[in-house]
C-alpha positions in Angstrom: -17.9 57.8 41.6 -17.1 58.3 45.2 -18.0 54.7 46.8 -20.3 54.6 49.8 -19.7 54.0 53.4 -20.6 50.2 52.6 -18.3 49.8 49.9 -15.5 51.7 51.4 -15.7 49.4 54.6 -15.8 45.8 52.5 -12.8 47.6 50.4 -11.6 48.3 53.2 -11.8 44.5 54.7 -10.3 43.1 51.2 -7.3 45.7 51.5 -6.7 44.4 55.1 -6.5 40.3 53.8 -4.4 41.7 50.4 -2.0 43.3 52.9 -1.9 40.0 55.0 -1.0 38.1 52.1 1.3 40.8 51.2 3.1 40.5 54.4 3.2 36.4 54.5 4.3 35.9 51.2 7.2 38.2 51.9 8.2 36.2 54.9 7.7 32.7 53.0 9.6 34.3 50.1 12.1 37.1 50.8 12.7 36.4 54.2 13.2 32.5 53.7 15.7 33.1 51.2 17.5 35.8 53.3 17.5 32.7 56.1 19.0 30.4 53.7 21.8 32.7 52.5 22.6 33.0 56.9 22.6 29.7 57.0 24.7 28.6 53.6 26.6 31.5 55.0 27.4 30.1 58.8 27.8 27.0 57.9 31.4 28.3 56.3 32.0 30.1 59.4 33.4 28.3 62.6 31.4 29.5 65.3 28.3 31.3 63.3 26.4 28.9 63.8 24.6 29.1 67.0 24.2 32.9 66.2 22.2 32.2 63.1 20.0 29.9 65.1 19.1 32.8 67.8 17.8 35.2 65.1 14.7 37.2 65.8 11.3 36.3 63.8 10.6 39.7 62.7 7.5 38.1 60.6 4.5 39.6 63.0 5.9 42.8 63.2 6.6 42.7 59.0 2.8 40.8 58.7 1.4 43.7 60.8 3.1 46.8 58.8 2.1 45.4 55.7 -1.7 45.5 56.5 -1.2 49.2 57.4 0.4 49.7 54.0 -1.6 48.1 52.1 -4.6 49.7 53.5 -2.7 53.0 53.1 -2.4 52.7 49.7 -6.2 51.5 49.1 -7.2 54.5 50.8 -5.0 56.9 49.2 -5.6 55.6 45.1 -9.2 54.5 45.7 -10.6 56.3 48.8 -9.0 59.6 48.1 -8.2 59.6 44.5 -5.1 61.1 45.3 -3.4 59.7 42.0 -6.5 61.1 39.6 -6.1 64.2 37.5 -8.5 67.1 38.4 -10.5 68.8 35.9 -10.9 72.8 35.6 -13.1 72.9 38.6 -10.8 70.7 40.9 -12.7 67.5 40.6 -11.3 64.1 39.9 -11.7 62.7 36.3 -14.3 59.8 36.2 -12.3 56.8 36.0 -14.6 53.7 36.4 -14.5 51.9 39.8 -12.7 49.5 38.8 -10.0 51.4 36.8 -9.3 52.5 39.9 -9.0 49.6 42.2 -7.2 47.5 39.3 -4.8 50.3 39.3 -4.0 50.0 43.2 -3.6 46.3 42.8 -1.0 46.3 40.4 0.7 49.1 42.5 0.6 46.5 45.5 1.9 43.6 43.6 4.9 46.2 42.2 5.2 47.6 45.9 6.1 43.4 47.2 8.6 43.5 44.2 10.2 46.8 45.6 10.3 45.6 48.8 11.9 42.4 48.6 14.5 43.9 46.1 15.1 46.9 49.0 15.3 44.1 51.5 17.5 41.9 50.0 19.8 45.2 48.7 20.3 46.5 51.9 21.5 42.9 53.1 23.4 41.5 50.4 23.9 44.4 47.9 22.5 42.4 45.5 19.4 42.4 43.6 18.4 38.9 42.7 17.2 37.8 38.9 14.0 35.6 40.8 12.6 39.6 41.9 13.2 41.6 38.6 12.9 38.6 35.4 9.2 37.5 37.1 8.5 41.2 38.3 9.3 42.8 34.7 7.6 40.0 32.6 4.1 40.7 35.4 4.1 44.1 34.3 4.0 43.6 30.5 1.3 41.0 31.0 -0.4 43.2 33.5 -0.5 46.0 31.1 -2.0 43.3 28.4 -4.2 42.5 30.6 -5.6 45.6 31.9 -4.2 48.3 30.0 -6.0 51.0 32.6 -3.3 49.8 35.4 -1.1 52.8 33.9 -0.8 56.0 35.8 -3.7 58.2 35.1 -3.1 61.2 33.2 -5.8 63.9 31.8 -6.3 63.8 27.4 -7.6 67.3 26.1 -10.0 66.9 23.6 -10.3 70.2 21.2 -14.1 71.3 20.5 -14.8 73.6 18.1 -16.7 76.9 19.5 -16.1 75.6 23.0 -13.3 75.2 25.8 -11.1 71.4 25.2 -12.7 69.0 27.5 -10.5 66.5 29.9 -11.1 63.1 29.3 -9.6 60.4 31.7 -6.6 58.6 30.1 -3.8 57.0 31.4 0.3 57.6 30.0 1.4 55.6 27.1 4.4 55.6 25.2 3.8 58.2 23.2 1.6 60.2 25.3 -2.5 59.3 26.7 -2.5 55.9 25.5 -6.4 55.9 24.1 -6.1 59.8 22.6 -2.5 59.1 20.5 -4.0 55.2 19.6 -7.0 56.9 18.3 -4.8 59.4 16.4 -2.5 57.3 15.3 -5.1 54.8 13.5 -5.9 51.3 14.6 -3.2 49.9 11.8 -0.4 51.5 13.1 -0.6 48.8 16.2 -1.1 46.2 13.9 1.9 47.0 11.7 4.7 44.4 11.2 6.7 47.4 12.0 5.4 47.6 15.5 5.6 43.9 15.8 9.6 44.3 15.2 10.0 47.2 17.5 8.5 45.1 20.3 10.7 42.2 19.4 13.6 44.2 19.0 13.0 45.9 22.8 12.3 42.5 24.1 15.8 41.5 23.0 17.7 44.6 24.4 16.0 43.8 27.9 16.8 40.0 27.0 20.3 40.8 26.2 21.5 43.1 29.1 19.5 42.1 31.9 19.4 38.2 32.2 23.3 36.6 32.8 24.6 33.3 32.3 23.6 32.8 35.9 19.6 32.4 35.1 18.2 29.2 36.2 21.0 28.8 39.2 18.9 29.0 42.7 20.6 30.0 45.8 22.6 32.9 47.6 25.2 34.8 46.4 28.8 34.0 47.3 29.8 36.3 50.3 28.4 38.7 52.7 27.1 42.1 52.3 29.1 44.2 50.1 31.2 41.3 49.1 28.1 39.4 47.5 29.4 37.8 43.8 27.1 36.8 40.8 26.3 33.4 41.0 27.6 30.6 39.4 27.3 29.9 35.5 24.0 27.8 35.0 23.0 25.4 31.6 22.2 28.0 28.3 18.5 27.0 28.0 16.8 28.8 30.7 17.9 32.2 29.0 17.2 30.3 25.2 14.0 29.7 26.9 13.0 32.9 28.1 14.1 35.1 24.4 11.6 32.6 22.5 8.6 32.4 25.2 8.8 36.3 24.8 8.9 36.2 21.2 5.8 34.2 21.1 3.7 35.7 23.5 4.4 39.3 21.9 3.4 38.2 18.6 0.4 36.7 19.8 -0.3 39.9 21.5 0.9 42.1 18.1 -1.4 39.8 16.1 -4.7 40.9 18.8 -3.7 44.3 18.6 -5.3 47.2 19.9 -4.9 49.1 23.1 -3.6 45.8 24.8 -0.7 45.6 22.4 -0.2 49.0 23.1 0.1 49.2 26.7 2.4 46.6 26.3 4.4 48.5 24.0 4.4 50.9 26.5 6.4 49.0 29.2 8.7 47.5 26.6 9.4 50.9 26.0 9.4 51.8 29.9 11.6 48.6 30.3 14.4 49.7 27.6 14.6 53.7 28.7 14.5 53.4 32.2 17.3 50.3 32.2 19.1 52.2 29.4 19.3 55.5 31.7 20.7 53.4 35.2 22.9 51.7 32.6 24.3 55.1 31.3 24.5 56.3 35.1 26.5 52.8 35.9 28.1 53.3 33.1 29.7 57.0 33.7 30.5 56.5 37.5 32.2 53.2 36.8 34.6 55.5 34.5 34.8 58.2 37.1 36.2 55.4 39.8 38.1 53.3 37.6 35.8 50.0 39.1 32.4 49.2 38.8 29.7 51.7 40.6 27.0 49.7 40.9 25.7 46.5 40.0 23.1 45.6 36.7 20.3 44.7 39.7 19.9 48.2 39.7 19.8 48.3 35.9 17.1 45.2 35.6 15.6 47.4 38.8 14.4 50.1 36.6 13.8 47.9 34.0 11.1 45.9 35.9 10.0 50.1 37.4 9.8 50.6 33.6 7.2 47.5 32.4 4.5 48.2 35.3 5.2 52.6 34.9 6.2 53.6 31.5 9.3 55.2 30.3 8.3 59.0 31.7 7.1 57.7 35.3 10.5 55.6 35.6 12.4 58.7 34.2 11.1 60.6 37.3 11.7 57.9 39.4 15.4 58.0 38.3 16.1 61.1 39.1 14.2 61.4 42.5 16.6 58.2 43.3 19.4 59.9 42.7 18.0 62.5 45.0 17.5 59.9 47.8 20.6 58.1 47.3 22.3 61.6 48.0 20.4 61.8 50.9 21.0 58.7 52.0 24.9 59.2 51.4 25.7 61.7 53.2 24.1 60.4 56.5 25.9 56.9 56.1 29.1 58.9 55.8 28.1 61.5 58.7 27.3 58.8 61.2 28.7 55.6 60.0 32.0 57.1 57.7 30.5 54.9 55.4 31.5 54.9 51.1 29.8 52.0 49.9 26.2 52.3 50.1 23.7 50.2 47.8 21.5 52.2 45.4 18.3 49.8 44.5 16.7 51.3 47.8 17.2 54.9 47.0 15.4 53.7 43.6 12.6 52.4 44.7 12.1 55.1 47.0 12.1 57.5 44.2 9.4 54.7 42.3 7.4 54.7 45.5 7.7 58.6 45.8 6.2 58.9 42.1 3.1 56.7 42.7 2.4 58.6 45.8 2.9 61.7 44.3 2.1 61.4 40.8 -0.7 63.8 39.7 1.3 67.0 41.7 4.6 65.3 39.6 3.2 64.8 36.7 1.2 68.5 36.5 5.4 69.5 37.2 7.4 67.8 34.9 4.5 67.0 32.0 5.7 70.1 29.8 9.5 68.9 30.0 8.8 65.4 28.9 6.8 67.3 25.9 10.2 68.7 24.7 12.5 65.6 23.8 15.6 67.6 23.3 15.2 69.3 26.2 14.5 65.6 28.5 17.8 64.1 26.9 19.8 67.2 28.2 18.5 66.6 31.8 19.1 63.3 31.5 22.5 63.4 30.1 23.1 66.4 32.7 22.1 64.0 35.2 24.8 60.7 34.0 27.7 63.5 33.9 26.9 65.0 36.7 26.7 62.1 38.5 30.2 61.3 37.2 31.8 64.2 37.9 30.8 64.6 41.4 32.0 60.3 42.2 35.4 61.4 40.5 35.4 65.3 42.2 34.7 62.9 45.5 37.3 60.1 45.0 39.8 62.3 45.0 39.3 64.4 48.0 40.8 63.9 51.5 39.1 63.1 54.7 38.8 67.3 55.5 37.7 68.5 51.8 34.7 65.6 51.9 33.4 67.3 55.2 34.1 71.0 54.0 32.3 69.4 50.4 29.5 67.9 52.6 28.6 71.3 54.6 28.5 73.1 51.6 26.2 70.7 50.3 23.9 70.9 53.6 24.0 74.7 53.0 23.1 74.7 49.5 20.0 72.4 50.2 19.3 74.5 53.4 19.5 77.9 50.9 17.5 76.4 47.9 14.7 74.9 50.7 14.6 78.2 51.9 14.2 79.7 48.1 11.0 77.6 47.4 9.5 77.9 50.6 9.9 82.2 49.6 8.6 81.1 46.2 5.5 79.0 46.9 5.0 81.9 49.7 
């Protein structure tokens, strides 16, 4: 499996030109649309102007870093197998070549999504519907198209009078996507059944995350945390969108087979990874009395959820929350900073997973095994999250910095404890 020096170094070329293009269509894309919102915005400011006209071209430098990680990632997923399972003597399961480099393809097309949502979160605290709609619809069709783009997970195969082998497999919605297909029965894919749980996950997706502003092009009203939701735009385009989906998932119902299922499997990613940010929104917008967080994180997770699955996106959830702590108590410690946007901290915690996936995975696989025992975490994880916004809210200036050195304490303590564990 392990390519040789030849093939490594034309991969290795091809990486380099996908990173290249990864870099220039963020600047033609992202970062032209970030220079029209400076514009639309200085042209209603006297005097803004002239300063919007003097702004560094950052596009070599972004052009530059994207070839180093894109290259990065070719070397990690294809060069090192680093995402792969391991079989009982420590080597990688055979996933064909091309398993493989599909895989880190559609990781790199998800990683441009990621990127321009990050960018254009930590400018406008907004995620845009032009990133998220496209980026989740690409996944379920990437999924269709190659269903072996999912994360790769080990499927134990019971022999009788002899240990279970490990096959190579990759996570569907109900577990290895070939080993529960094959134990399911071909029919249960091509069941009108399955047909209306598809439709009826396209519609929840359908219903919550695309507004009456899709179809309007253009910035949001106001600057940085003061960004609005564009204006109201014509019915059709969302009309549109709920009937195209409609069709193509009954053409892909009436095919069948592992295609339909892999994109069963980021409808279902799509619905529980959107439904838990929406629960999260939901809770802290309670806690505070106002709204948290805006749906671009919830059609975020969503899009996360159509290229990952629903367990992947899960993890990526909660490592965001992780992050976004993080990231909170420095912007309060240097800047005295509240109001931080939270689509970065979440797709660090999706990057962090695909990095990290088969260590992750090997972790958390037995608590995704136990459904009432995920729902707990996860509802832990809403109230939580709740409990501490409200706890904060009400504190003064002195409790939020006692609250804050406890907190640096308890993660200095339970470092500490795993260090002595893993010792």
């Amino acid at each position: 499996m392990p390519l040789p020096d030849p093939g490594m170094l034309v991969g290795g070329v091809i990486a380099a030109l996908v990173g290249g293009l990864f870099g220039w269509t963020q600047t033609a894309i992202t970062g032209r649309w970030l220079a029209a919102c400076e514009r639309e915005l200085a042209e209603g400011t006297a005097g803004e102007a002239g300063a919007a006209g003097t702004a560094v071209d950052r596009s070599a430098t972004i052009f530059g870093a994207a070839i180093v990680v894109v290259v990065s990632l070719w070397w990690w997923e294809v060069c090192s197998f680093a995402e792969l399972p391991r079989d009982d003597s420590g080597a990688p399961l055979a996933f064909t070549f091309a398993t493989v480099a599909g895989r880190w393809l559609a990781h790199t097309l998800l990683l441009w999504l990621l990127v321009a949502a990050t960018w254009i979160d930590f400018r406008y605290r907004v995620i845009p519907d032009w990133v998220t709609i496209p980026g989740l619809l690409a996944g379920l069709v990437v999924a269709w198209l190659a269903p072996g783009t999912l994360l790769p997970v080990g499927a134990e195969l019971a022999r009788p009078f002899a240990t279970a082998l490990t096959l190579p497999d990759v996570l569907g919605w109900a577990g290895p996507l070939e080993q529960a297909a094959a134990e399911r029965g071909a029919w249960v894919a091509s069941h009108p059944a399955a047909l209306v749980a598809g439709l009826v996950l396209f519609s929840v997706w359908w219903r919550v995350g695309t507004g009456p502003d899709l179809g309007v092009s253009g910035p949001p009203e106001g600057d940085g945390a003061m960004a609005t939701d564009a204006p109201v735009g014509p019915w059709w385009p969302r009309l549109v969108l709920l009937m195209v989906g409609w069709l193509v998932l009954a053409g892909a119902w009436s095919i069948g087979g592992l295609r339909f299922e892999a994109m069963f499997t980021g409808l279902v990613g799509a619905v529980v990874a959107g439904g838990v940010v929406w629960l999260t929104r939901a809770g802290a917008s309670l806690a505070l009395g106002r709204e948290a967080m805006g749906l671009g994180d919830v059609t975020l997770m969503a899009m996360v959820g159509a290229w990952l699955g629903w367990q992947a996106s899960v993890l990526a959830c909660f490592l965001g929350v992780l992050f976004g702590l993080v990231h909170g108590v420095v912007q309060i410690v240097r800047h005295r900073e509240s109001e931080l946007p939270f689509g970065p901290s979440l797709c660090a915690g999706t990057v962090a997973v695909m990095l990290g996936w088969r260590p992750l995975w090997k972790a958390a696989a037995a608590s995704f095994a136990e459904t009432g025992q995920l729902v707990g975490i996860v509802l832990a994880v809403v109230v939580g999250t709740a409990l501490s916004l409200w706890v904060w809210s009400s504190l003064g200036p002195v409790a939020r910095r006692v609250v804050l050195a406890a907190m640096l304490l308890l993660g200095a303590l339970l470092v500490g404890w795993l260090m002595v564990l893993q010792g």
